[in-house]
C-alpha positions in Angstrom: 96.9 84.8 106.6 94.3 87.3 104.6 95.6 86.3 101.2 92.0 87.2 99.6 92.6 90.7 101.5 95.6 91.2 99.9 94.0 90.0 96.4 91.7 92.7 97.0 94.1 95.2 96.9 95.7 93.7 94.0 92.7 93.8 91.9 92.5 97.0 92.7 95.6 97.8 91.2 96.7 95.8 89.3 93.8 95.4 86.8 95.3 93.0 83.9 98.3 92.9 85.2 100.2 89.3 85.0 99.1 86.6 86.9 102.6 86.4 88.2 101.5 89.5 89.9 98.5 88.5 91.7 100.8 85.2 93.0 103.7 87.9 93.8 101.0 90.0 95.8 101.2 86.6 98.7 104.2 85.6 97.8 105.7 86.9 101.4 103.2 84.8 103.4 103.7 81.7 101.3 107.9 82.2 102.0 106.8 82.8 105.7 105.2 79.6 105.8 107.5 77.3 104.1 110.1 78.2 107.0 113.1 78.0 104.5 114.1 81.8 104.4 113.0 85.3 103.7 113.1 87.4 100.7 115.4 89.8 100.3 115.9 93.0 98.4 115.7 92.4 94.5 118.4 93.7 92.3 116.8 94.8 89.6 116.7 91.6 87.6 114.2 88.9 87.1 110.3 88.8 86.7 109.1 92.6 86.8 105.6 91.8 87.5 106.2 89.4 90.5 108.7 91.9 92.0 105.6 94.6 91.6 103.5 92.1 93.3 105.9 91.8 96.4 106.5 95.4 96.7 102.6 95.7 96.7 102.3 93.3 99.4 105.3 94.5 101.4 103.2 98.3 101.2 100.2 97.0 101.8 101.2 94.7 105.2 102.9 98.5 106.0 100.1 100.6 105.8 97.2 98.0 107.3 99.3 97.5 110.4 99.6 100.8 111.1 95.7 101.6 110.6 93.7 103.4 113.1 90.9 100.9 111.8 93.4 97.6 112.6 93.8 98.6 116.4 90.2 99.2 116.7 89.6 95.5 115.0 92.6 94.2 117.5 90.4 95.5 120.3 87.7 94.4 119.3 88.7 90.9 118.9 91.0 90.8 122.0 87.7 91.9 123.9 85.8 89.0 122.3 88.3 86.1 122.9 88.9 87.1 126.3 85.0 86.6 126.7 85.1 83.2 125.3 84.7 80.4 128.6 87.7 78.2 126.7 88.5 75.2 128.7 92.6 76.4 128.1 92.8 79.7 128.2 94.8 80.9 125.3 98.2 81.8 125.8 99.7 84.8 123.0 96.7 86.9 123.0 98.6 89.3 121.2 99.4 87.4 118.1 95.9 85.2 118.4 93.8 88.4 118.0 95.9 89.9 115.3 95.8 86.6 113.3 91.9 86.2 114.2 91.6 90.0 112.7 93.6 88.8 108.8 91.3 85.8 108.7 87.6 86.9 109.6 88.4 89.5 106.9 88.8 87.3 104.4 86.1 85.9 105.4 83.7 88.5 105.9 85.0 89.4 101.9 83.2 85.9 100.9 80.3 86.8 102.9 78.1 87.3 99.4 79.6 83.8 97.6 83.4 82.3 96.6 83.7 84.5 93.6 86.5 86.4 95.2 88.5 83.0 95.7 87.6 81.7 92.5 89.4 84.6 91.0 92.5 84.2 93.5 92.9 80.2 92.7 92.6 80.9 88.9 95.3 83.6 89.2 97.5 81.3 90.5 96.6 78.4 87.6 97.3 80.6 84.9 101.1 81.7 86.4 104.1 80.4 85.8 104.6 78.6 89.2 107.7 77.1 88.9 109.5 80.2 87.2 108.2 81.8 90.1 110.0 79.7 92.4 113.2 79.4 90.6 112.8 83.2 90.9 112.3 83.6 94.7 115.6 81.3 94.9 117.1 83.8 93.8 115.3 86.7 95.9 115.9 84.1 98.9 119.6 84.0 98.0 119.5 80.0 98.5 122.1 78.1 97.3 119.6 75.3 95.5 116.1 75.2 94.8 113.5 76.4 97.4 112.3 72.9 97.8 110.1 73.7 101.2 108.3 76.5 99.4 107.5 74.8 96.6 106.0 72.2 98.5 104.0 74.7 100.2 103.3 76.6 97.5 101.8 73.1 96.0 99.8 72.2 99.3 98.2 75.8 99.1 96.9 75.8 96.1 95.9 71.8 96.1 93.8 72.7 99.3 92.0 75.5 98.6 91.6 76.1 102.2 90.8 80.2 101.4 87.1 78.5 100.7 86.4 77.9 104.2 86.9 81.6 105.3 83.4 81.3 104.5 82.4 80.0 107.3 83.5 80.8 110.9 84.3 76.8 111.2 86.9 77.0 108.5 88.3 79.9 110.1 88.2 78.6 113.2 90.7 75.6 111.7 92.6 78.0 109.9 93.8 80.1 112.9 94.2 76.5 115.0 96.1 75.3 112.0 98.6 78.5 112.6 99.0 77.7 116.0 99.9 74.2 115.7 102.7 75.7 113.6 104.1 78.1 115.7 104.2 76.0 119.2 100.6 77.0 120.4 99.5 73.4 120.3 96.9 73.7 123.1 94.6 76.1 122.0 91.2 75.3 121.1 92.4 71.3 121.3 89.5 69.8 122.4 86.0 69.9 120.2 84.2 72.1 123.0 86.6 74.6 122.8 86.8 74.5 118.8 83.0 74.8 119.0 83.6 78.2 121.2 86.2 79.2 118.7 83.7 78.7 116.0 81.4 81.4 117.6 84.0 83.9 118.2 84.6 83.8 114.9 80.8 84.3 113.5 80.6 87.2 116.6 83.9 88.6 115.2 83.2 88.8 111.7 79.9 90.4 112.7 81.6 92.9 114.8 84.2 94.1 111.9 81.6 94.8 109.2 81.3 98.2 110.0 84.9 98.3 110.0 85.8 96.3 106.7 85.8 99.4 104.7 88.4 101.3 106.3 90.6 98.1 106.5 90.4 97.4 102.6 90.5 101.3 101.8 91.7 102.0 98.3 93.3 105.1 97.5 94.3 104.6 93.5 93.8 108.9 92.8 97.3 109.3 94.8 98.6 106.3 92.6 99.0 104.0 95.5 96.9 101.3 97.1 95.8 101.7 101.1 94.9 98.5 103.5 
């Protein structure tokens, strides 16, 4: 869901690195939301920089989660959407505020122009795609290709959805989008209600700003990366 928070980090330390790095850095997400599997430990073979771009991610999902600065956005957005007058009340607060949180940070990151996303999209033109899924086959321990993440590795990147973070509309769809995919088809249904979903998400953007730096903090002197 923050893929251009998580590139953040990456350029951060990665530098130069691969582009196979910067695409390993969301690989996890992408696999979540293909459906077809998970990825397992690697053993010790294959694509070095893709691997250090998962075990990036994998740190970096770690140490955000368990950030002071993360319950202090989930509060503050669980205090927002529970303010909102929505025609359906949303059902799964929990996960709703904590998905609203990863995507108004990605979009508060292209609050000064799309050069952030530019940068993520081009990273992903210049890899080596499908080695990289014949590669998470393996890390998936399928049988056969990873045909479902393929496609949705292809459908991401056709898209380019991460360019309406920019607005609080385009994340608005984004997070409605998730739900649709995980059973929550009532939320935000009907256009008033989208409409109201569009202003939580200009209030909550607003509200995390003084928060955004603790959430993308980067501690490179210790030789790791902080979320």
């Amino acid at each position: 869901m923050n893929f251009l928070s998580h590139h953040v980090v990456a350029l951060a330390h990665g530098g130069d690195r691969p582009a196979e790095f910067y695409v390993g850095n969301v690989l996890p997400d992408l696999v979540s939301t293909s459906g077809e599997g998970r990825l397992r430990a690697p053993d010790g073979s294959g694509l070095d920089s893709l691997l250090d771009g998962i075990a990036l991610h994998m740190d970096t999902d770690r140490r955000f989660h368990g950030a002071p600065a993360f319950a202090d956005a989930r509060a503050l957005a669980k205090s927002l959407l529970l303010a909102v007058p929505f025609a359906v009340p949303p059902r799964r607060t929990f996960f709703l505020v904590h998905a609203a949180v990863e995507i108004a940070l990605d979009g508060w990151l292209l609050r000064d122009g799309l050069t952030l996303a530019d940068d993520f999209y081009a990273r992903f033109a210049a890899a080596d795609l499908p080695g990289i899924v014949t590669e998470t086959a393996a890390l998936m321990r399928l049988d056969g290709p990873p045909l479902a993440l393929a496609r949705t590795i292809d459908r991401f990147v056709e898209s380019r959805y991460l360019y309406h973070y920019a607005e609080p509309h385009g994340q608005a769809e984004a997070l409605v989008r998730l739900c649709r995919r995980i059973g929550i088809a009532d939320f935000a249904a009907d256009s008033a209600d989208r409409d109201r979903l569009d202003g939580f998400f200009g209030d909550l953007m607003r509200a995390l700003a003084p928060l955004a730096d603790s959430l993308l903090l980067r501690d490179l002197t210790a030789g790791r990366v902080v979320k």
